[in-house]
N, C-alpha and C positions, 0 to 999 in steps of 0.2 A: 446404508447408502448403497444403490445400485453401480454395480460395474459396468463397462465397458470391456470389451475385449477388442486388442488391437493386436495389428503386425505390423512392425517394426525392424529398420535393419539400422544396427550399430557395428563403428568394427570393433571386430576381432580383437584387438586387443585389450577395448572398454567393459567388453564382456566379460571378457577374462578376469579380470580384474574387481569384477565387481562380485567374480560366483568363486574366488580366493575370499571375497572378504564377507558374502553374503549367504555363500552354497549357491548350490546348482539350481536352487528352488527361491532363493531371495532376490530374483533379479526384479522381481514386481515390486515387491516393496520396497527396492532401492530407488526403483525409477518412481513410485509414490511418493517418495520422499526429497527425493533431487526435486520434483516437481511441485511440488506444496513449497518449499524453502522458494524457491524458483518464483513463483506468484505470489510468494509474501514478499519479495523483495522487489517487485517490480508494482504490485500495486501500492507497496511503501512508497516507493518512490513518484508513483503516479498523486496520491494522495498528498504528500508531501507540499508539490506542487500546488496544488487544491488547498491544501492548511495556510501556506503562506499568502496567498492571495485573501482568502477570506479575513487572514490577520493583519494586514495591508487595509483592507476593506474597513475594519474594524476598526485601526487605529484612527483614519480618516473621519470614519464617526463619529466617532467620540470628540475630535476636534469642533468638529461641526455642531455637536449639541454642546461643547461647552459654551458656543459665540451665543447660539438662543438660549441659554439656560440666563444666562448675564441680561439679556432683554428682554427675558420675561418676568425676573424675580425682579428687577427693578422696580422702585415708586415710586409713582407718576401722580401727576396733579390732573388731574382731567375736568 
């Protein structure tokens, strides 16, 4: 996958903290990674929204074809 190269300013002390726990050379991979979690959990939650609706949607349906499934398997004298 193709990078990006960016500049960015964070403080001071998130930095720190991150090249204590990542070295002085992991800060990319740490902000790859805050940021991958970061879009899974918000397009989770975007989709989320989307799931429930569709399964609303769904259940609605199904209601609705049980009323015609009843008036159509019926016998009729015609």
């Amino acid at each position: 996958m193709p990078n990006t190269r960016l500049n960015i300013t964070l403080p001071t002390p998130i930095v720190d903290d991150i090249k204590s726990l990542y070295g002085p050379r992991g800060i990319s991979q740490f902000l790859e990674e805050a940021a991958r979690e970061k879009l899974a959990e918000l397009k989770k939650k975007a989709f989320k929204g989307l799931i429930e609706g569709y399964q609303a949607t769904a259940e609605e349906t199904v209601e609705v074809l049980k009323k015609f499934e009843s008036a159509v398997t019926e016998k009729r004298d015609v």
